[in-house]
C-alpha positions as CSV (number, residue, x, y, z in Angstrom):
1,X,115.5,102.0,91.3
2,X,115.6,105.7,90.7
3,X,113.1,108.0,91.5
4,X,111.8,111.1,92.4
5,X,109.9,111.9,95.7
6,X,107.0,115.0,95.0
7,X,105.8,116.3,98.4
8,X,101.4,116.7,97.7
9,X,101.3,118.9,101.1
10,X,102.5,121.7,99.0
11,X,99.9,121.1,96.3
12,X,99.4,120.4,92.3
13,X,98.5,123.4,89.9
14,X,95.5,122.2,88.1
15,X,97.3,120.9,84.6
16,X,99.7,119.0,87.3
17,X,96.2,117.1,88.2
18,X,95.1,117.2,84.8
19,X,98.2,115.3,83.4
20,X,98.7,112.8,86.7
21,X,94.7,112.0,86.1
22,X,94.5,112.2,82.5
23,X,91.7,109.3,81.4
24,X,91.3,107.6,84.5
25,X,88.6,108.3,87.2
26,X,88.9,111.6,89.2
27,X,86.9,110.3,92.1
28,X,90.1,107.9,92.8
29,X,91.8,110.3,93.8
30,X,89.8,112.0,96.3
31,X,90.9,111.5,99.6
32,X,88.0,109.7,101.3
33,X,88.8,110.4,105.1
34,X,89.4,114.5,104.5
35,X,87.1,116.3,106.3
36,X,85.9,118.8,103.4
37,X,85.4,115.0,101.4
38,X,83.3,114.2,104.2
39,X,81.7,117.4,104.8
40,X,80.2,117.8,101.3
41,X,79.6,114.3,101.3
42,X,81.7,113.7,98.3
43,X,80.7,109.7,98.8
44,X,77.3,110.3,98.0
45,X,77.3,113.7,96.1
46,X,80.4,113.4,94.2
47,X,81.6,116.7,92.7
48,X,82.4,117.1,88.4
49,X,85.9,116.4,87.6
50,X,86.4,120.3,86.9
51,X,85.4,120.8,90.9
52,X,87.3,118.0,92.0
53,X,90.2,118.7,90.3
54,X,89.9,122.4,91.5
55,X,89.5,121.4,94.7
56,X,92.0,119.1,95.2
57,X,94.6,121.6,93.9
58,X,93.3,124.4,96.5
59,X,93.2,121.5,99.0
60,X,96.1,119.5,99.0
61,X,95.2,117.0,101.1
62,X,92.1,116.4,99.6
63,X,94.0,114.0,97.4
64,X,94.6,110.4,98.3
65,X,98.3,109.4,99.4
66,X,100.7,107.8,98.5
67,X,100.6,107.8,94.5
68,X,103.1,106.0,92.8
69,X,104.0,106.9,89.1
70,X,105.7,104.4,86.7
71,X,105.2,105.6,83.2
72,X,102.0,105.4,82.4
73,X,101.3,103.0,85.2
74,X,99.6,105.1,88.6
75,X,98.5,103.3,91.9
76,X,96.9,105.4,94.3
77,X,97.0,104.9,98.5
């Protein structure tokens, strides 16, 4: 199977998180053992997508690991 390896330590522009999101739930991809996730207490404060997505694009690793992309088909960690 072909594929194509993305490194996330370097980061996602915000449309990049946009698009990999699209419909489904932002909060899946938060990373929950960062330390900024725990810090703001993202678990019981979550942010808006808009922050989130913001967020995880200014903080790379803020976003959960490994993500696995087959068409339309994403599973997260």
């Amino acid at each position: 199977m072909a594929f194509e390896e993305i490194d996330l330590s370097k980061g996602l522009s915000v449309a990049e998180l946009e698009a990999l999101i699209g419909e489904r739930d932002y909060r899946h991809f938060l990373n929950t053992r960062n330390e900024l996730y725990r810090a703001r207490d993202m678990k019981h404060h979550p942010p808006s997508r808009y922050e989130a997505i913001n967020l995880m694009s200014e903080h790379p690793n803020l976003i959960k690991r490994p993500i696995f992309v087959n068409g339309d088909e994403v599973t997260i960690g």
